[in-house]
N, C-alpha and C positions, 0 to 999 in steps of 0.2 A: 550715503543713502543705503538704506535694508533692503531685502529682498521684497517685503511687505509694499513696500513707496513704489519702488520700482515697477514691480505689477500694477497697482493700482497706477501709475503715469502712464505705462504703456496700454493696459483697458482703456482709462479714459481718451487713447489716442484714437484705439481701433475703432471705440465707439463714436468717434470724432469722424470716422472715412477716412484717417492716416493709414498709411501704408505703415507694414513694419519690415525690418528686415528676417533675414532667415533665423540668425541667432535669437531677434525677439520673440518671433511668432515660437520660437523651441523652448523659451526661457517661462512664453506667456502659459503655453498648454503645457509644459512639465508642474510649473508652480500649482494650476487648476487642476490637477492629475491628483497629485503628492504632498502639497503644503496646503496651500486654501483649505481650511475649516478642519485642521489636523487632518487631512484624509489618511496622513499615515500611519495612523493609528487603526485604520480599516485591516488593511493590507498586515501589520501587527498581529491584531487579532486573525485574521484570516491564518496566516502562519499558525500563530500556536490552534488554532481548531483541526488547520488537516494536520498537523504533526497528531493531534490528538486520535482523529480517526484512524490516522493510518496504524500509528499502534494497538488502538482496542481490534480493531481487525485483525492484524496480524497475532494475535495473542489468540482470535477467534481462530483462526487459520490455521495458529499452530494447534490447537488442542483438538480441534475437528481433524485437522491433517494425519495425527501420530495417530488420533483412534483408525482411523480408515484405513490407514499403512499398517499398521499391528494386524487390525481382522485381515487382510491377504495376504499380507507377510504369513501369517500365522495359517490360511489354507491354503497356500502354498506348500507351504512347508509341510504339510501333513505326510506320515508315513504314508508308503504304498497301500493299499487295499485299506486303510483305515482314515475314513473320511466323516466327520461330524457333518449333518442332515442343518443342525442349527448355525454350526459356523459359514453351511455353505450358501445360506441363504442371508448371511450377512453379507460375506464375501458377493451375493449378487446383485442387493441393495449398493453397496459400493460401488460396484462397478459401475449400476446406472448411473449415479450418483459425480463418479467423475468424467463420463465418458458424456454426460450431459451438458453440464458446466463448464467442463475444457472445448468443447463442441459446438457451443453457440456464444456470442457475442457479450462482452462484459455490458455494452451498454444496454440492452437488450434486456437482460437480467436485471438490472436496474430500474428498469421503468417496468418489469412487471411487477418487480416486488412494490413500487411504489405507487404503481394506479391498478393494479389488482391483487398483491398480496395481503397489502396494508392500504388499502386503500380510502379505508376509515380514520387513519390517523394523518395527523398534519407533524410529526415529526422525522423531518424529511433528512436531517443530518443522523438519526441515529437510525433511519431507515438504510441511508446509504452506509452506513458503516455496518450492519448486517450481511447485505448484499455483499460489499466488499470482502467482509470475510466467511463467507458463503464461500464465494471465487476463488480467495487463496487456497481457502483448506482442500480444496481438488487440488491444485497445482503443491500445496506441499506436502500433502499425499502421496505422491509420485517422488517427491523430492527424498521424505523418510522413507519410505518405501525401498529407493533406488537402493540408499544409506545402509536398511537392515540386510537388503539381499546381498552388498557387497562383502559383511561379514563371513568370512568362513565358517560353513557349517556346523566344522568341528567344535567350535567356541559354545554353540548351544549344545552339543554332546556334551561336552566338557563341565556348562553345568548341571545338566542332568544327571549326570556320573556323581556333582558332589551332593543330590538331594534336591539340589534347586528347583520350581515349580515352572512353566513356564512364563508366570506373569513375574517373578524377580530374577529368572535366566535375562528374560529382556533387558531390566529395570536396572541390574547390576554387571551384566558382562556386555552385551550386543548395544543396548542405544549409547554407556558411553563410548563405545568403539566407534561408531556411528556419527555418532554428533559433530566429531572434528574432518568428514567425508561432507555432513548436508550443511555446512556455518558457511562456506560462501554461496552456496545453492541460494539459502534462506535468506545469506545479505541481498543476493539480488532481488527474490522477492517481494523484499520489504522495500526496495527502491522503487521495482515497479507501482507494487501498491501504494507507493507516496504519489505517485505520478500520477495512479489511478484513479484518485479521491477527487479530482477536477470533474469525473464523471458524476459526481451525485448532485452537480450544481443543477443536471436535467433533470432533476425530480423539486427541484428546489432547497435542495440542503447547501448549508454555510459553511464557506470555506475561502481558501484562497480569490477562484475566480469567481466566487459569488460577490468579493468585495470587490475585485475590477469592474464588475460587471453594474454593482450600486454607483462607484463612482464613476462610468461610462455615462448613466444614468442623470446623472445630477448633472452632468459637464456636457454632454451631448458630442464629446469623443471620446471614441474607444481606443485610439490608436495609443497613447501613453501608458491605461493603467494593463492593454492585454501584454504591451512591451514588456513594463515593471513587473507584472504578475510572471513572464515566460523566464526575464530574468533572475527572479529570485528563486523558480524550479532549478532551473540552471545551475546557481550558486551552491544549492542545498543536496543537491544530488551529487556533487562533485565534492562537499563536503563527506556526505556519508559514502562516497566510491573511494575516499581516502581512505575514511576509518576501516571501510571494509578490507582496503590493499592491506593496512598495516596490521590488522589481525589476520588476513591468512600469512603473511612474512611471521608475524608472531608462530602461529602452529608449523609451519616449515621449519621451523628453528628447535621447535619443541620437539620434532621427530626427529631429528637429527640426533637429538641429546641421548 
């Protein structure tokens, strides 16, 4: 007997007024959860959408993030008595700018970007993966930020000394110095922000729990697919907390050399 027969014996019991035992009633609501009418091909799909969001975010995150870390990195750093009027008003756009967003609630931001920034539009996945990398590029701002101030000074003297500008002193001595200080900062980032993309399901964007939440829908129980949904966060986070272990042991190895 298939799993298929089996279900359908044990439905037609329940719908009979038979009792079932503990292991049927587990066997009946997992199979309506995760097999019945492919649903796991929901959950599938669900997967690769937030993997999808969570990257163009963080890709958003990062290029917003290194701009905003450069303009203070860079009026910070300004000689004494000589301070640009234009840098300093970028540098104070930034500031609001992370002191905003690090400051009030991911979910929060979310739903205003979706029922009053965009309020006109119905696409609610590519709304939330704005929002989302909105959110990161403050938090890794702070992150390259941390990165360029741990450089010693001297290393931007040093390219100034050989002619260097400062937009390729950056670009060729200070961020690769830098990159192998912010790469587990920015692994956990992107963890978070994988975690985080369950939030855009409150605006209505497609993702993981948007498909436990169709197949809660259809089955009139929630209790299996929010299970399956928590455990495949689970799986996937602990996947990418390896990758991340095994490349900072990688750059541990590399300094050493």
């Amino acid at each position: 007997m298939n799993w298929a027969q089996l279900y359908a014996e044990l439905s037609a019991q329940l719908k009979a007024g038979g009792d079932l035992t503990f292991w049927q009633d587990f066997f009946v609501s997992f199979y309506k959860a995760f097999i019945e009418g492919n649903r796991w091909q929901l959950y599938l799909r669900g997967v690769g959408s937030t993997l999808k969001v969570t990257v163009l975010a963080l890709l958003m995150g990062v290029a917003l993030g290194v701009l905003v870390a450069v303009i203070r990195t860079a009026h910070d750093q300004q000689r004494p008595g000589r301070h640009n009027p234009i840098l300093g008003l970028f540098n104070f756009v930034c500031q609001i700018y992370t002191t905003v967003i690090r400051g009030t609630p991911m979910i929060v931001q979310m739903l205003i970007m979706g029922s009053v920034v965009f309020a006109s539009s119905r696409n609610f996945t590519v709304i939330g993966t704005i929002a989302l990398g909105i959110n990161s590029g403050a938090y890794v701002a702070e992150i390259v930020r941390a990165g360029l101030m741990s450089v010693d000074v001297g290393q931007s003297e040093a390219g100034r000394s050989l002619g260097l500008g400062y937009v390729d002193t950056m670009r060729f001595i200070i961020i690769p110095q830098a990159f192998k200080n912010i790469l587990p900062a920015l692994g956990n980032e992107f963890i978070t922000l994988f975690k985080d993309t369950a939030l855009i399901t409150t605006i209505g964007g497609k993702e993981l729990l948007y498909a436990a939440q169709a197949v809660g829908a259809k089955t009139y129980s929630v209790m299996f697919p929010y299970l399956g949904v928590a455990l495949i966060y689970l799986l996937l986070v602990m996947v990418m907390t390896w990758l991340q272990g095994k490349l900072e042991r990688r750059l541990r190895e590399s300094d050493r050399r």
